[in-house]
C-alpha positions in Angstrom: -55.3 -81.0 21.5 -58.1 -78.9 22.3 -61.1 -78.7 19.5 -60.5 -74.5 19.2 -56.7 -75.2 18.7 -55.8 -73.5 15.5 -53.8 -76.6 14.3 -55.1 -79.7 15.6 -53.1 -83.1 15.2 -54.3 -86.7 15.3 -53.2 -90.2 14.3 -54.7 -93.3 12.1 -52.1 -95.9 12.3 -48.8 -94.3 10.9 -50.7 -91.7 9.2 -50.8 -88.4 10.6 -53.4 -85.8 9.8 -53.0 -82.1 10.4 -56.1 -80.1 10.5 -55.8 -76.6 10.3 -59.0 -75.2 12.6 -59.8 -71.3 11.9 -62.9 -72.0 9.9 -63.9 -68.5 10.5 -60.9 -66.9 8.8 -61.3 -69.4 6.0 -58.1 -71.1 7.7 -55.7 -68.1 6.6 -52.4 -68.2 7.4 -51.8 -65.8 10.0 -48.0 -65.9 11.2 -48.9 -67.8 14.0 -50.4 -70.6 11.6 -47.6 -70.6 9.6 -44.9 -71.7 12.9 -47.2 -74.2 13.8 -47.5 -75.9 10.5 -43.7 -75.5 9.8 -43.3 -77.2 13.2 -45.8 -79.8 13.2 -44.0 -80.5 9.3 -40.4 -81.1 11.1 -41.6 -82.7 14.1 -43.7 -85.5 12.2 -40.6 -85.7 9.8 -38.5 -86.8 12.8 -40.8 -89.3 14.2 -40.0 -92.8 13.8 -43.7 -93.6 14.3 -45.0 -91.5 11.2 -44.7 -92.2 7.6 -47.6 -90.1 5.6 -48.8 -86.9 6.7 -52.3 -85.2 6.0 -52.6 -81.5 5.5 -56.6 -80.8 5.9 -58.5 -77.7 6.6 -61.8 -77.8 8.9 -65.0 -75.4 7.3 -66.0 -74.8 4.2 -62.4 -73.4 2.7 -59.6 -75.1 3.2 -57.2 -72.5 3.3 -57.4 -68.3 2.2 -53.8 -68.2 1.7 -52.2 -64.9 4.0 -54.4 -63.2 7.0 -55.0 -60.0 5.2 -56.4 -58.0 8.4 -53.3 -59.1 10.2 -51.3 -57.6 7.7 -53.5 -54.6 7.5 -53.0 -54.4 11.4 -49.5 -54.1 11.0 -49.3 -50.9 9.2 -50.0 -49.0 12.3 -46.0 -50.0 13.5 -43.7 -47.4 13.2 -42.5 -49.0 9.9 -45.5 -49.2 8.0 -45.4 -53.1 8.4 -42.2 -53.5 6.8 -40.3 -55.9 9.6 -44.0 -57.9 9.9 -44.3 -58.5 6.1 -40.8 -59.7 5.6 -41.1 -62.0 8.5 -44.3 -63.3 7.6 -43.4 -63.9 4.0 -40.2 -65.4 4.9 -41.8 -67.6 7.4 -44.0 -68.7 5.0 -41.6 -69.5 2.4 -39.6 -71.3 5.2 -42.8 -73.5 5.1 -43.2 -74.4 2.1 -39.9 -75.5 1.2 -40.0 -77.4 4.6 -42.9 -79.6 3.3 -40.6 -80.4 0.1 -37.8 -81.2 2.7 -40.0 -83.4 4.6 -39.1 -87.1 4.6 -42.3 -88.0 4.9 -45.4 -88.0 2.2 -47.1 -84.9 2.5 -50.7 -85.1 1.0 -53.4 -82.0 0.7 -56.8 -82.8 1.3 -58.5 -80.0 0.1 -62.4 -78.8 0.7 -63.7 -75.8 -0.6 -61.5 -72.8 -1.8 -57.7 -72.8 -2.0 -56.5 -69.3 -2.8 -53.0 -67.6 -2.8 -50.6 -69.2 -0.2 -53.7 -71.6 -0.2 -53.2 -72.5 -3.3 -49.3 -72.4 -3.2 -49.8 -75.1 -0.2 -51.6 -77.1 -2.2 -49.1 -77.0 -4.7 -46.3 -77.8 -2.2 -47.8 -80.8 -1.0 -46.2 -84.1 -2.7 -49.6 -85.4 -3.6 -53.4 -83.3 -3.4 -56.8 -85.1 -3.0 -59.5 -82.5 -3.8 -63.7 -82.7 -3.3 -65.5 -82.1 -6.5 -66.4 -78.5 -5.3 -63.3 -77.5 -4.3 -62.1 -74.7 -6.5 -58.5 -72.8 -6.5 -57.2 -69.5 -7.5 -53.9 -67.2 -7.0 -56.1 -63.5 -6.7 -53.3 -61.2 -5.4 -53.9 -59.3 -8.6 -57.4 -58.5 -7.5 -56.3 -56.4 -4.7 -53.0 -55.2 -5.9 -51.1 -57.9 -4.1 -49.1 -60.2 -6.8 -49.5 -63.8 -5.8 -45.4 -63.6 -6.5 -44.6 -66.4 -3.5 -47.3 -68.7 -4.8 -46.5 -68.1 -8.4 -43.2 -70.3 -6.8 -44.6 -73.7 -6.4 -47.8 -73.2 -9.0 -45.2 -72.9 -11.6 -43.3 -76.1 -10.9 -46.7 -78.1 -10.7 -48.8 -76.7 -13.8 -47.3 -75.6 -17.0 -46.2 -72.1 -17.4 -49.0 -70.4 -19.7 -51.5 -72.1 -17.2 -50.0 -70.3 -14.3 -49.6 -67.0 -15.8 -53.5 -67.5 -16.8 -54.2 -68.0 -13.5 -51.7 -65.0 -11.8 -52.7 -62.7 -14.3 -56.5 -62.9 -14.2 -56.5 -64.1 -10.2 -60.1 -66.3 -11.7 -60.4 -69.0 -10.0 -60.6 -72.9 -11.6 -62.4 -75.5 -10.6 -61.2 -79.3 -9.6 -61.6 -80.6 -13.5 -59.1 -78.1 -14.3 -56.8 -78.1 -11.4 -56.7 -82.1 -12.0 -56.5 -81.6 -16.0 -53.6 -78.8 -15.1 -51.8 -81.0 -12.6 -52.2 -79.2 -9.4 -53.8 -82.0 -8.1 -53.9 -86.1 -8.0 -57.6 -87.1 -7.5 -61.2 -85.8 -7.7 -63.5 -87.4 -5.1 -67.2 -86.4 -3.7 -67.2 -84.3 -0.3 -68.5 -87.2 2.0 -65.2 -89.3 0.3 -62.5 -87.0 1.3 -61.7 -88.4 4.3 -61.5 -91.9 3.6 -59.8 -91.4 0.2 -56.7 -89.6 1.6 -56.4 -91.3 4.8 -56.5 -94.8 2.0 -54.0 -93.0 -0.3 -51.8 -92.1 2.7 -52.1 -95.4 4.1 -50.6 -97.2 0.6 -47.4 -95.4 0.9 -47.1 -95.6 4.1 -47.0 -99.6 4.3 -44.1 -98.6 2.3 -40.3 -99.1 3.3 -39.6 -95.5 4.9 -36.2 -95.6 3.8 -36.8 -95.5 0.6 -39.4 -93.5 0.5 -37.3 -91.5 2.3 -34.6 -91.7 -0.5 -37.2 -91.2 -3.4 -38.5 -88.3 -2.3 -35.4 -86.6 -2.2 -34.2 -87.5 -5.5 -37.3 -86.4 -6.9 -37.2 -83.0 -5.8 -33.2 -82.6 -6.3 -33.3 -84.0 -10.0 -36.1 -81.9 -10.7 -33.6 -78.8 -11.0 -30.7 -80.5 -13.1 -30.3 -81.0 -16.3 -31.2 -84.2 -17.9 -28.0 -85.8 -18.5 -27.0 -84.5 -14.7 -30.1 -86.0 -13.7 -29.2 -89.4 -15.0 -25.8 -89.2 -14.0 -27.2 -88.6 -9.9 -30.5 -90.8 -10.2 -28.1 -93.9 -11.3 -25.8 -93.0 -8.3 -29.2 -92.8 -6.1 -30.1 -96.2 -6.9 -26.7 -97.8 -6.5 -26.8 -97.1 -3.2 -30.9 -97.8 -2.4 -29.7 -101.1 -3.7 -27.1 -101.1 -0.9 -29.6 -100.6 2.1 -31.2 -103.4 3.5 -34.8 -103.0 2.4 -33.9 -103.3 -1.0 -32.3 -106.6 -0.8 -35.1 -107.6 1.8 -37.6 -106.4 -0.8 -36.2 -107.7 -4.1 -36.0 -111.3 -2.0 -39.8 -111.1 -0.9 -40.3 -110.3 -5.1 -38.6 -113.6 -6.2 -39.5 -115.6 -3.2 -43.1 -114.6 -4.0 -44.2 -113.2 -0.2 -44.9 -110.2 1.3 -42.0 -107.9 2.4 -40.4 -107.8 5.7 -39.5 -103.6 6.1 -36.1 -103.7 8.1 -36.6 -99.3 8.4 -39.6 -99.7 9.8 
């Protein structure tokens, strides 16, 4: 892909890395953004040859959540915007719930500022390396805008009193708190951002894609049920993993005391 692409894609092994490239929008998500991502997500899904994916952003933020001059722009349509907001926002929610969907690993690796449907990617991601300086906030309220479709996945990842604090005061927090809060996995210097993720992303995907495959959506589908449902469709989960054929190739490589032969793969 060209180097002024807005989403540029490249491979390390089975590891995928998305980069989104408008460093001088702060990588907002204009609408065109959004399809991209959404489509890069369900194309890298699909591929046989991919089994962790890196979301990254190029410059010094890694993403300023929506493109507010291109949703200022579209109040000069006959409808004030209306038709443009509701597509946007629903394209945008269509993205994040595609990442969730994703068979594949999703991991943030996040640089600089994360705000509003920044921040809400971050918090859609399955796992989030962060830099040290890297600092995250949900604003809307600043400028009259509630961060209501962030509020979304920033309420599933931190508790709920920390993300009222942070919709209701839009401050932002830095990477001690984000990590303390569970927004993200790691803290690492600048210069170790790279490495660390692509390492991290690397580990799981050595994995058995199958049942990583299976985990994932377990994790995400038990998450909403109560606990005795979630018991009752975990053990049902597991019954059949244990029927697939990396899990008896897997549990043999255990006993037998070698390294595991992935049949998914």
């Amino acid at each position: 892909m060209s180097a002024d692409d807005i989403l540029i894609e490249d491979r390390d092994g089975s590891v995928a890395r998305l980069t989104m490239n408008r460093p001088a929008a702060r990588n907002s998500l204009s609408l065109e953004m959004i399809g991209r991502i959404h489509q890069a997500i369900i194309d890298l899904g699909a591929s046989r040859d991919v089994h962790a994916i890196v979301l990254a952003g190029n410059g010094p933020a890694y993403c300023a959540g929506h493109d507010l001059k291109e949703l200022t722009s579209a109040r000069q349509h006959p409808d004030k915007g209306l038709a443009f907001y509701r597509e946007t926002m629903g394209s945008c929610s269509r993205l994040m719930l595609s990442i969730g969907d994703c068979p594949k690993p999703v991991i943030a690796a996040v640089r600089g500022t994360a705000t509003a449907a920044g921040c809400q990617l971050v918090a859609s991601c399955d796992l989030a390396v962060a830099t040290s300086d890297a600092q995250f906030a949900t604003p809307g309220v600043n400028i009259g805008l509630f961060c209501s479709t962030p509020m979304v996945a920033l309420s599933r990842n931190v508790s709920r009193k920390k993300a009222m604090e942070m919709l209701l005061t839009g401050e932002m927090i830095d990477a001690d708190n984000a990590l303390q809060a569970g927004l993200i996995n790691r803290i690492v210097e600048p210069e170790a951002l790279e490495q660390t993720t692509l390492a991290l992303a690397t580990r799981i995907a050595r994995k058995a894609p199958a049942t990583i495959r299976v985990g994932k959506n377990a994790f995400y589908r038990q998450a909403s049920m109560s606990v005795s449902e979630a018991y009752d469709y975990t053990a049902e989960v597991m019954v059949q993993n244990m029927m697939e054929p990396d899990a008896e190739e897997g549990i043999g490589a255990f006993i037998e005391k070698r390294p595991p032969s992935w049949r998914s793969l």
